[in-house]
N, C-alpha and C positions, 0 to 999 in steps of 0.2 A: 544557658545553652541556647545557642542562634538556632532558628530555625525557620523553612520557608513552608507555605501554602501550597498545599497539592488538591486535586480531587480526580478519582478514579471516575470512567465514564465505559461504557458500550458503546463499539462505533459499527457501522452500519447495520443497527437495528432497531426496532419499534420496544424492545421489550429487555430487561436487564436478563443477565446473567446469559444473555448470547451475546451475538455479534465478536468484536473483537477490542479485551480489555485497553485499556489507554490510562498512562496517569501523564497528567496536567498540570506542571508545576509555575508557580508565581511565584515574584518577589525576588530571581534567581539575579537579579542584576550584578552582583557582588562575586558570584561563584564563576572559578576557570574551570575550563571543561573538564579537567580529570575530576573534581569535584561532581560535575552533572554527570561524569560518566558510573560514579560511585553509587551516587542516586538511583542510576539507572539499572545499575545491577543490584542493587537493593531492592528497587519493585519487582526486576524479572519479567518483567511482561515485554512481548516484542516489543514497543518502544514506549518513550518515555519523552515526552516533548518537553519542553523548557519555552514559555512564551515571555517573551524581552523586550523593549521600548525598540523601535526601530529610529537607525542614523540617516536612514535614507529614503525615508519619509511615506513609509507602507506602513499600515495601521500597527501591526507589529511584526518583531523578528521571531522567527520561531527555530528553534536549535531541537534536532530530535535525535535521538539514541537510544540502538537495542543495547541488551544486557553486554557485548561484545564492541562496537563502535560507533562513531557518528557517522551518519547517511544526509546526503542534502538533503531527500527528499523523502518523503514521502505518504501516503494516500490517507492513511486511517487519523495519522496523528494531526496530520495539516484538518481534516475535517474534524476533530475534535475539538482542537484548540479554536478553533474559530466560532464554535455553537455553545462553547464555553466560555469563551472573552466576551459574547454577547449577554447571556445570562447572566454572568459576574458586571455588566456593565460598563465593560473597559471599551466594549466598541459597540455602535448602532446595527441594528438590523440589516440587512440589504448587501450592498457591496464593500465587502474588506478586502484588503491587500495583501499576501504575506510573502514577507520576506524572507529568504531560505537558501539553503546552499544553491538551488535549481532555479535560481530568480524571486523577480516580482510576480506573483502567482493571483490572479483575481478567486475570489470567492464570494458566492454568495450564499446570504446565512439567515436562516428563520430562527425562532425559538429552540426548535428541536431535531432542522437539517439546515443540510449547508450543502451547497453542488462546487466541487472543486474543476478550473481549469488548469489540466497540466500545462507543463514545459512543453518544449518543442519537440514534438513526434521524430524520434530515431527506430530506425530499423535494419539490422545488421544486415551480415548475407547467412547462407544457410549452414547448419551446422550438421554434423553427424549422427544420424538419426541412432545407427546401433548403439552408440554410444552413451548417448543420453537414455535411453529405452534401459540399459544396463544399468545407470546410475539412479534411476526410481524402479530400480524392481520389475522393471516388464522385458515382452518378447516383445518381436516383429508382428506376432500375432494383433498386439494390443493399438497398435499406431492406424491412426485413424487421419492419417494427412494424404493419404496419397498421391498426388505429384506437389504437393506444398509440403515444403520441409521447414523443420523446427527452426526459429532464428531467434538473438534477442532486439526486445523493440520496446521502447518505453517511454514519456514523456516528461523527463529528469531524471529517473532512476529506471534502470533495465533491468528485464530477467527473460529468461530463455522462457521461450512458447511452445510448449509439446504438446500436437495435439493426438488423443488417444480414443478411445471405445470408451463408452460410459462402463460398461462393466470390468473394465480394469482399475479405475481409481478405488476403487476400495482396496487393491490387493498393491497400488503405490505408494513410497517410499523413499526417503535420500540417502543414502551413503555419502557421507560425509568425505572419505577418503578420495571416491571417484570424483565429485564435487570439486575438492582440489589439485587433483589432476588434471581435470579438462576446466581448469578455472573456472568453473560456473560459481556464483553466490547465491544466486536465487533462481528457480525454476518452475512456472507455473505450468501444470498438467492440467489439461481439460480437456472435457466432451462437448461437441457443439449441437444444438439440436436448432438446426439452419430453419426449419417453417417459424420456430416462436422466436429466433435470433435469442436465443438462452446458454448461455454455458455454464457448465458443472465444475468445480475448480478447486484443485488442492495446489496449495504452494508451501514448497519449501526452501530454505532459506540457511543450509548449513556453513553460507560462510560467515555468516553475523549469527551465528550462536540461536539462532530462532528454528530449532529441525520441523517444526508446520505452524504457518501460520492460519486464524481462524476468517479473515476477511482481507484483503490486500490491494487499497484503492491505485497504488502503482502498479501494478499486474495489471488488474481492470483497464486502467489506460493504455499500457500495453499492448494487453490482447485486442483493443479495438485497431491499435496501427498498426498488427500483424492479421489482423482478421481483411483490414481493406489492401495492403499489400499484397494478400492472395487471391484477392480477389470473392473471397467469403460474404464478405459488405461491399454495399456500392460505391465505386472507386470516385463516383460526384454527390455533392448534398453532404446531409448531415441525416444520418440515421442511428437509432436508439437500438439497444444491447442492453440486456439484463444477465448478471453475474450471480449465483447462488453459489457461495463458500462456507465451510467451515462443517459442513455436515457428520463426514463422517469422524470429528473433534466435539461434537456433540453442542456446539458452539454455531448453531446455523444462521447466516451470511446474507445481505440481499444488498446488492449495492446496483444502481439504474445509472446506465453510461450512456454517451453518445459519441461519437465519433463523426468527424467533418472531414469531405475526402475532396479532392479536385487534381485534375488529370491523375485519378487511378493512386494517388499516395496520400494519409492524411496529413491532415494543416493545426487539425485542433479537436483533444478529447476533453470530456468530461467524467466525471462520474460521481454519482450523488449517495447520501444515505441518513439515516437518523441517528440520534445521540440519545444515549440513556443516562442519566446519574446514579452511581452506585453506591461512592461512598467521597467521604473527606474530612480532610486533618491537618496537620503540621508536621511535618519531617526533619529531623535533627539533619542543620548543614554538617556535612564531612568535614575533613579536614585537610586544609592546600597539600596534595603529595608533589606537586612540583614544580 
């Protein structure tokens, strides 16, 4: 029976059994995507990276996938597999490359963190507030934007920004139905708490099969290009945002971001976090479905 090399990891946290799980698979050079997608609903966990030799000359290619599809990008799984290729010895410490649906992506990688730069800061126009307040469970009461309205914004992969009262995320939620009505995939809800530049953040994610994620380094970057487009952060420089996610998943979250603005729009986010090891093994290849 063929089989490839995996290991589960904790991604943005100091300590296992929080942050947000990741499995890390090598060896996959051989397998077509409905294969890695198989894998991937085999672990279950919101996503599942696949780390591959790159053609185009980035330390490597990275392929990630929730239980539901392939995403170019995104946050938790690119910083895992990068603090993982280093410990595994595939790449040196300091500056790696990775290659991904959303570009050539820099990273840099310690032992046990790694600070990801996203893609190129997008941010929509605005979206309707009743309506997304309806699709997580809240009133008019709970929105905490007031003349800045929700938009999505993100640095390769987007999800809708709502921002709310701290004390309504506990009682937010996604309806998956409404979700796909107002085509939303992913929607990061958060409380800003503007003196510590801190926010509070549930995200979810019902069009990829993921209904709460417990840490989400694409949100994070996100929420930094929707934070300086309203004017929340400062619209010049480069100023630091910290993210605490996964709270009330019991799975608590700490990812350290920066955001770079000039004339009032940003240019370039980061966002950083630690890597735990939980576990690893071998996993039986599937079989070609097509």
């Amino acid at each position: 029976m063929s089989t490839v090399a995996y290991e589960i990891v904790d991604v943005f946290t100091d300590r296992p059994f929080a942050g947000n799980p990741l499995a890390v698979v090598f060896g996959a050079e051989s397998l077509a995507g409905d294969q890695m997608q198989t894998l991937a609903r085999e672990f279950n966990l919101s996503e599942t990276v696949f780390v591959l030799p790159s053609a185009a000359g980035a330390t490597y290619r990275a392929r990630i996938f929730t239980p539901e599809t392939e995403l170019p990008f995104a946050g938790h799984p690119s910083v895992g597999a990068a603090v993982v290729s280093v410990r595994r010895g595939l790449a040196q410490p300091g500056q790696v490359v990775q290659e991904c649906g959303a570009g050539m992506l820099p990273i840099t990688v310690g032992s046990d963190v790694a600070t990801l730069t996203g893609g190129k800061p997008t941010l929509g126009a605005p979206l309707p507030v009743r309506d997304l307040l309806d699709l997580v469970g809240l009133t008019a009461e709970d929105f905490a934007g007031e003349a800045a309205g929700p938009a999505a914004a993100g640095c390769g992969l987007e999800f809708v920004i709502l921002p709310v009262r701290r004390e309504a995320l506990a009682r937010a939620w996604a309806d998956p139905a409404r979700a796909r009505a107002l085509g939303v995939t992913g929607i990061s809800v958060f409380a800003w708490e503007a003196a510590e530049r801190t926010a509070y953040v549930r995200v979810f994610c019902p069009g990829v099969s993921v209904p709460e994620d417990p840490a989400t380094g694409s949100a994070a970057l996100g929420l930094g290009v929707w934070l300086v487009g309203q004017g929340w952060l400062p619209g010049e420089g480069t100023t630091s945002y910290t993210v605490h996610q996964g709270i009330e998943m019991h799975r608590p979250s700490l990812l350290e971001c920066t955001v770079t603005a000039a004339d009032g729009a940003a240019t370039v986010a980061t966002v950083s976090g630690h890597v735990v090891p939980v576990a690893q093994g071998e996993i039986a290849v599937p079989p070609f479905i097509g």
